[in-house]
C-alpha positions as CSV (number, residue, x, y, z in Angstrom):
1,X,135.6,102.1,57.2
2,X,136.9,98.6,57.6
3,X,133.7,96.8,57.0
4,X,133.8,98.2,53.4
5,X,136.9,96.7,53.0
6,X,136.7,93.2,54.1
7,X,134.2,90.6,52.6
8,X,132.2,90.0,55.6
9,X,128.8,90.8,54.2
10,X,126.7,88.1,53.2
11,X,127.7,87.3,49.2
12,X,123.9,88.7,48.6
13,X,125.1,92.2,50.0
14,X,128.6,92.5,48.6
15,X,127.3,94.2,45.1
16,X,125.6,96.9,46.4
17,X,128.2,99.7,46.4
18,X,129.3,98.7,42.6
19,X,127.0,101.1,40.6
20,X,128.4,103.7,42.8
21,X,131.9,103.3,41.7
22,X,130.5,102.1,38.4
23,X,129.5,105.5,38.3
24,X,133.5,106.7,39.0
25,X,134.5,104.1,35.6
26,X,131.5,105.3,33.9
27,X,133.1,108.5,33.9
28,X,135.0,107.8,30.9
29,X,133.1,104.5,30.0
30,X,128.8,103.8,30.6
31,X,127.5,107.2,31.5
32,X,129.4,109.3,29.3
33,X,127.9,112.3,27.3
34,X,130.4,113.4,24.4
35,X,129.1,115.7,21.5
36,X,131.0,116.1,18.1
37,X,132.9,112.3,18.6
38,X,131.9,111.9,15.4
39,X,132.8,115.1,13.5
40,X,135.2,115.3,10.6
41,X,138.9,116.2,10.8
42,X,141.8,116.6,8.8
43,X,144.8,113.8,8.4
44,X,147.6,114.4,10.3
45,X,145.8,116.3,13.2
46,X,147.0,115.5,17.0
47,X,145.1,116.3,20.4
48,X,146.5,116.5,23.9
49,X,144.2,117.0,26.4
50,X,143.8,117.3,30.3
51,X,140.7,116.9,31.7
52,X,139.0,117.4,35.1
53,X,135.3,115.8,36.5
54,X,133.7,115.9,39.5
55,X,130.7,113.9,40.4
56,X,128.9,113.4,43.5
57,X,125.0,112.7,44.4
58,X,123.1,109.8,45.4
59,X,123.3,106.3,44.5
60,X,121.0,104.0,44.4
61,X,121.5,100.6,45.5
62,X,119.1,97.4,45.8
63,X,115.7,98.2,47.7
64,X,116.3,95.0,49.5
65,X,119.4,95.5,51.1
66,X,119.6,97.2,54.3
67,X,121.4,100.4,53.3
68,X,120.2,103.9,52.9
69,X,121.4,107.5,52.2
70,X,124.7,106.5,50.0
71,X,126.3,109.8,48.6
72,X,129.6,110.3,46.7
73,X,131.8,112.8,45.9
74,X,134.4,111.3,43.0
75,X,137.4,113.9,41.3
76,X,138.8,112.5,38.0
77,X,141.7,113.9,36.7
78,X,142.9,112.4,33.0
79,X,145.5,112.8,30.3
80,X,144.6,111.8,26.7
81,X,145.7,111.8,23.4
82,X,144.3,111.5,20.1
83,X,145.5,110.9,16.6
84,X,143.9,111.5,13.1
85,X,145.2,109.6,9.9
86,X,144.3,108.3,6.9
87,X,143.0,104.4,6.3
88,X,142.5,103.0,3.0
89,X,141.2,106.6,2.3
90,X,138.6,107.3,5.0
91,X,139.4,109.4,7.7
92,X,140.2,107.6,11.2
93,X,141.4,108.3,15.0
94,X,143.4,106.5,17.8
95,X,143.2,107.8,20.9
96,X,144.1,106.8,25.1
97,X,142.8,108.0,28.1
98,X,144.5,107.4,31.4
99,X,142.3,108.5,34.4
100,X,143.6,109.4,38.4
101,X,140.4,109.1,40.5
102,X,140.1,109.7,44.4
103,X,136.5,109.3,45.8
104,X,135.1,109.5,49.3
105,X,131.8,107.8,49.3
106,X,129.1,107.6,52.5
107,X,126.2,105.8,53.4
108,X,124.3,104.0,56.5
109,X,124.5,100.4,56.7
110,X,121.7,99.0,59.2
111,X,121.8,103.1,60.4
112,X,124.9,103.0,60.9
113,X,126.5,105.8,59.3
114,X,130.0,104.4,57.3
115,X,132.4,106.0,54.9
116,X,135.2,105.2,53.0
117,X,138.3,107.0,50.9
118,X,139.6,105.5,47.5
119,X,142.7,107.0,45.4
120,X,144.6,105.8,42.8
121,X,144.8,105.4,39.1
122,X,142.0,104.2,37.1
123,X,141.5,101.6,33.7
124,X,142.8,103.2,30.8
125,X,141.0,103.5,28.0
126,X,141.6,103.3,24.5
127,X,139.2,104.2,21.4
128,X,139.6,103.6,17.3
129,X,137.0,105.2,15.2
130,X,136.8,105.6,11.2
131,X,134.4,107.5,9.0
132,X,132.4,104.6,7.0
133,X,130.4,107.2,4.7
134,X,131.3,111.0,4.3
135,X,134.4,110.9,5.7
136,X,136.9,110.8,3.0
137,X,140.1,111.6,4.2
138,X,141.3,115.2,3.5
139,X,144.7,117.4,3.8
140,X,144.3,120.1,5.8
141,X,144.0,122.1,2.7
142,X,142.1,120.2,1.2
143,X,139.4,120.0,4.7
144,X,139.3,123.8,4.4
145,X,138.2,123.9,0.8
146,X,134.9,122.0,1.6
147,X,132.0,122.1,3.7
148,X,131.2,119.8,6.3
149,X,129.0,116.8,5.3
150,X,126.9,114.4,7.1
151,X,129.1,111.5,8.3
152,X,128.4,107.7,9.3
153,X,130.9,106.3,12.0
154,X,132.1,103.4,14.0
155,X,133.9,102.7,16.8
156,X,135.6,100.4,19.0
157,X,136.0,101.8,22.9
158,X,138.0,99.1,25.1
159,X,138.3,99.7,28.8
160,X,141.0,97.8,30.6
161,X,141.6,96.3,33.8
162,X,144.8,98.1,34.6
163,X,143.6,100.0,37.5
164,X,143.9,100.3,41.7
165,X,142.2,97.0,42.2
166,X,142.4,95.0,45.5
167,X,140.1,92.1,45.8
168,X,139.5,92.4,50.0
169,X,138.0,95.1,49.3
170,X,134.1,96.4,48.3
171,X,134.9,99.7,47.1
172,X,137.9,99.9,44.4
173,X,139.1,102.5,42.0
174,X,139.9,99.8,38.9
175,X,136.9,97.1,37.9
176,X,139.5,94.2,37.6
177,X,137.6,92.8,33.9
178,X,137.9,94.3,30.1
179,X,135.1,96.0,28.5
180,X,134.6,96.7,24.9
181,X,132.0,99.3,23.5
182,X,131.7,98.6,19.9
183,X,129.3,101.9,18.7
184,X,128.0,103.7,15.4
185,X,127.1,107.3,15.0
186,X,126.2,110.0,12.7
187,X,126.7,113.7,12.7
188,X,124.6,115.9,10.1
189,X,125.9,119.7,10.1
190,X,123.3,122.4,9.0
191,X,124.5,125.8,8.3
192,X,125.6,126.1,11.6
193,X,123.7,124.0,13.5
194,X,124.3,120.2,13.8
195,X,122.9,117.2,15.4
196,X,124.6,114.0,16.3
197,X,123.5,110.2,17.4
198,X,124.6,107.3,18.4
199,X,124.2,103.9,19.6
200,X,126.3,102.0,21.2
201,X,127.1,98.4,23.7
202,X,128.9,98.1,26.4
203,X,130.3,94.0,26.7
204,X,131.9,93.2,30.3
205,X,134.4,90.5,31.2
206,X,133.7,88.7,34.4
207,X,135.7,89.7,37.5
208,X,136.7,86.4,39.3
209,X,138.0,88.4,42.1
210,X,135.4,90.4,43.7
211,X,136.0,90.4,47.2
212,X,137.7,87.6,48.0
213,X,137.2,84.7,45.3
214,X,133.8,86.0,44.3
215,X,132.7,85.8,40.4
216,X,131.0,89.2,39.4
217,X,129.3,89.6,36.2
218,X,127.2,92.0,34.4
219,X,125.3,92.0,31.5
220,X,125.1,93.9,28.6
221,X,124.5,97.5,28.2
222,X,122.7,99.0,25.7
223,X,124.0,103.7,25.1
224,X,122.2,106.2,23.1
225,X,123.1,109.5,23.1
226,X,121.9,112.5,21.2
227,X,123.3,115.4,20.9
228,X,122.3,118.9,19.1
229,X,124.3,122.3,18.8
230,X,125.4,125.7,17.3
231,X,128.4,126.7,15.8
232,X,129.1,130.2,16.7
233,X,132.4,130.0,14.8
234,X,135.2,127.7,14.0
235,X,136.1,125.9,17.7
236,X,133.3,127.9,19.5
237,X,129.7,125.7,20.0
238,X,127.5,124.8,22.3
239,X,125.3,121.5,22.4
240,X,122.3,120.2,24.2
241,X,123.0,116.8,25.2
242,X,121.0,113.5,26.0
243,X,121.9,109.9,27.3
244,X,120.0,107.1,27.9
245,X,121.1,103.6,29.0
246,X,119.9,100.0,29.4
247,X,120.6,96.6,31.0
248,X,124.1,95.8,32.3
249,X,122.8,94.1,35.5
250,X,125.3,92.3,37.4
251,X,125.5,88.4,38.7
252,X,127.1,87.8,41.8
253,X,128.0,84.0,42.2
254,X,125.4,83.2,39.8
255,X,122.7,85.4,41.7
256,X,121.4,88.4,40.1
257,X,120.8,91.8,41.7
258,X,118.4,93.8,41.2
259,X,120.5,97.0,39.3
260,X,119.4,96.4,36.2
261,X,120.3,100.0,34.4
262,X,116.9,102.3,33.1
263,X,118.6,105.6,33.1
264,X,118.5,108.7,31.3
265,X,121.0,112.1,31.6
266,X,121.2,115.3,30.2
267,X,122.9,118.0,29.9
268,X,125.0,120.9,28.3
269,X,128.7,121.2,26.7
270,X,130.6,124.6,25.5
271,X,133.4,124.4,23.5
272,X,135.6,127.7,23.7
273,X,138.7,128.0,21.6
274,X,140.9,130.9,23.2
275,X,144.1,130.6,20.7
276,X,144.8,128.7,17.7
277,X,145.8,125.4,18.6
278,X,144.4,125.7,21.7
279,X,140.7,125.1,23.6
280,X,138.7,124.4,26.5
281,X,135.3,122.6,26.6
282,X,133.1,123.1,30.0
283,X,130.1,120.1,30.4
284,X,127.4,119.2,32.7
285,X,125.3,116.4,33.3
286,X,122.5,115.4,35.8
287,X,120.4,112.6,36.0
288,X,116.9,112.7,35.3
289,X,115.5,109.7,35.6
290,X,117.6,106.9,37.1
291,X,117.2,103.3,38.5
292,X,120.9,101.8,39.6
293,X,123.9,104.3,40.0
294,X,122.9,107.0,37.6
295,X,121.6,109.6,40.1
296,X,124.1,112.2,40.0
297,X,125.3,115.5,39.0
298,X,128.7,115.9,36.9
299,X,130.8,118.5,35.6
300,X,133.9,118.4,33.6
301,X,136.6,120.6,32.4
302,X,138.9,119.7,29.3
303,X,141.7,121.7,28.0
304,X,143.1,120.4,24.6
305,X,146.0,121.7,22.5
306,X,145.7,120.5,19.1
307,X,148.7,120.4,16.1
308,X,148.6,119.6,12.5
309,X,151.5,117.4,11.0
């Protein structure tokens, strides 16, 4: 629609469609839900993965501004890889994501019904984590030998601005700034059961290229997630998951919008190992109660094949 892809909107209206594709780098960034990122693994271990999501829904956009009825339908296809090793004698991971996103999003703007295609590839991400307490790190013999403990962890996400961008245009697949998660978390096994939290802050660049010349910038927002589960057997779990977010309200030229983030998601993951080095996991997500971009339904598909130096 080439009224999405021109700045010709007043600079009050040009933010509005930003949660929605917020939503498509959220994916792997804001409104993530990830059970077991903190769990324990042996030195030396390496994961490959390919990964699927859809999401589509509503979004919800400043009550002020004259558009209604936005929907989305967002596929995100990504190749990762993760690797475990020892530092100074805690157990610690590297890993990269690169995402491939296409997106058709809808919407009526003054009732007049408008849509637009995006496709391209997305910010890659990149995540360090260590184990600070309960996470010495272990051989693979020497993993097998004992039991799972509870486990304190940090970690560093950083999302980068090395996706599609074009700045004449509202809707884009890249978000054209840095962002840097720094997070802690803590994962207690019981028998078979476990439960996992974390908490985690989500710090935004500006983006002096929004449409045009524009200066975009968002606050900071505040992640908690909770997460609890069974262990059927080794590789095979399921978990109950929870998210809820805060702030990260943007600025556009020094005005603010009203998108200040109050959200909250849940949903379900199953983790299904189906040979020895390799695995699927299945998720879903839905938004229960949302304020700025989170009102929508995902579900993923990950296949990982994992080694051991």
């Amino acid at each position: 629609m080439p009224g999405w892809d021109r700045p010709a909107a007043p600079a009050r209206w040009v933010g509005w469609l930003l949660p929605c594709f917020g939503v498509l780098a959220d994916a792997g960034m804001a409104q993530e839900l990830e059970p077991r990122a903190y769990s324990a693994a042996p030195v030396g271990t390496h994961f490959v993965l390919a990964s699927y999501a859809r999401l589509g829904g509503d979004v919800l956009t400043d009550p002020s501004l004259p558009i209604t009825d936005v929907k989305s339908k967002i596929d995100i296809f990504a190749m990762g890889y993760v690797q475990v090793f020892d530092l100074l004698g805690r157990t610690a991971s590297a890993g990269i994501v690169l995402p491939y996103s296409r997106a058709h999003v809808a919407g009526n703007v003054f009732d007049a019904p408008n849509s637009v295609y995006r496709a391209g590839v997305g910010d890659m991400s990149l995540r360090f984590a260590v184990n600070l307490l309960g996470g010495e790190a272990k051989t693979p013999a020497e993993f097998v030998r004992h039991p799972p403990a509870t486990t304190l962890g940090a970690s560093l996400t950083v999302l980068t601005p090395s996706g599609q961008y074009h700045a004449n245009r509202l809707v884009n697949i890249g978000t054209n700034r840095w962002a840097f998660k720094p997070e802690i978390g803590v994962s207690m096994p019981a028998g078979n059961w476990f439960a996992e939290g974390s908490l985690g802050v989500w710090f935004f660049t500006d983006n002096d290229e929004f449409l045009g010349n524009r200066q975009r910038q968002q606050s900071p927002l505040t992640v908690v997630q909770l997460h609890g589960g069974y262990q059927f057997r080794p590789g095979l779990w399921l978990a109950a998951d929870a998210g809820f977010y805060s702030g990260g309200a943007t600025t556009l030229n020094g005005v603010r919008s009203d998108d200040r983030r109050a959200d909250t998601r849940y949903g379900l993951t199953l983790s299904v190992p189906f040979t020895t080095n390799w695995a699927a996991k299945v998720s879903a997500s839905k938004g229960w109660i949302t304020h700025a971009g989170g009102d929508y339904k995902a579900i993923s598909l990950t296949v990982q094949y994992r080694w051991i130096d």
